[in-house]
C-alpha positions as CSV (number, residue, x, y, z in Angstrom):
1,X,0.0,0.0,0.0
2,X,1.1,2.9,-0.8
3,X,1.6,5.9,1.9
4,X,0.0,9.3,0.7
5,X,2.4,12.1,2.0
6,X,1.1,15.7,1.6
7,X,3.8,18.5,3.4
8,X,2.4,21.3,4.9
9,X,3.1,24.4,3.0
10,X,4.7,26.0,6.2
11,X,6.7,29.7,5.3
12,X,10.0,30.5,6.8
13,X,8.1,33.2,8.7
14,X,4.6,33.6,9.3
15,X,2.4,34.2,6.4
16,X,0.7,36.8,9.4
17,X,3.8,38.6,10.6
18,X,4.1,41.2,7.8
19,X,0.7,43.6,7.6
20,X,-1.2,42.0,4.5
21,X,-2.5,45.4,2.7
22,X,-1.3,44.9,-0.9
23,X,-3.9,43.3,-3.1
24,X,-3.2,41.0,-6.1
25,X,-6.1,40.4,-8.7
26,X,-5.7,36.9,-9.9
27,X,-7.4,35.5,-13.1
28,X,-7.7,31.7,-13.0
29,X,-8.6,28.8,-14.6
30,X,-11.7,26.6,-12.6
31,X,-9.9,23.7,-12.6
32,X,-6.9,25.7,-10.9
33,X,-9.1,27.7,-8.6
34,X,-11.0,24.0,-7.0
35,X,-7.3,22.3,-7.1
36,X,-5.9,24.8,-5.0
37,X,-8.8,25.0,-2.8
38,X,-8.2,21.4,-2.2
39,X,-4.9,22.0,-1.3
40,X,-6.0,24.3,1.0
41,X,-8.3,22.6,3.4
42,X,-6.0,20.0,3.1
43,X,-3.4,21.9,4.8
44,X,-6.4,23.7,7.0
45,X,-6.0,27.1,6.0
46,X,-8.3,29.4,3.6
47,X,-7.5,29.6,-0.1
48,X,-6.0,33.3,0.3
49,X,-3.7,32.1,3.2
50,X,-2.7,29.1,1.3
51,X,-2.3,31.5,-2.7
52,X,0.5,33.6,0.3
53,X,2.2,30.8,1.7
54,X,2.6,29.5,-1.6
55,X,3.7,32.7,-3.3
56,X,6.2,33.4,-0.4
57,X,7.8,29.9,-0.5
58,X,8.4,30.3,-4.1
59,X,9.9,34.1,-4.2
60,X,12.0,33.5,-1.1
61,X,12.2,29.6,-1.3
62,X,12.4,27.1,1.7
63,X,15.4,27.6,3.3
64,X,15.1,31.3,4.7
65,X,16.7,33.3,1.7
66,X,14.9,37.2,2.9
67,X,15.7,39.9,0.9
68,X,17.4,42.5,3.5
């Protein structure tokens, strides 16, 4: 049997420590849109927390690389 392994999307530093007051407009495929809401709930967090977490671990990547 196989074993189903799904990482949390955890950021370096919280997705809640910097004030959220930018807004991005996003245009996205359905398909895209339910997947990552899937991925979200999986990882218990609502679809805007999860679109940050997974924006910030792909600018600044998994190992704690911050811009100064």
């Amino acid at each position: 049997m196989t074993e189903v392994f799904t990482p949390s999307v955890l950021p370096q530093r919280s997705a809640r420590a910097a004030k959220c007051d930018r807004v991005v407009k996003l245009h996205v495929p359905e398909a895209l849109h339910d997947d990552l809401a899937i991925l979200a709930r999986i990882d218990q967090r609502a679809l805007s927390e999860y679109v940050r977490v997974v924006l910030d671990r792909h600018v600044y990547g998994t190992l704690g690389a911050r811009r100064s």
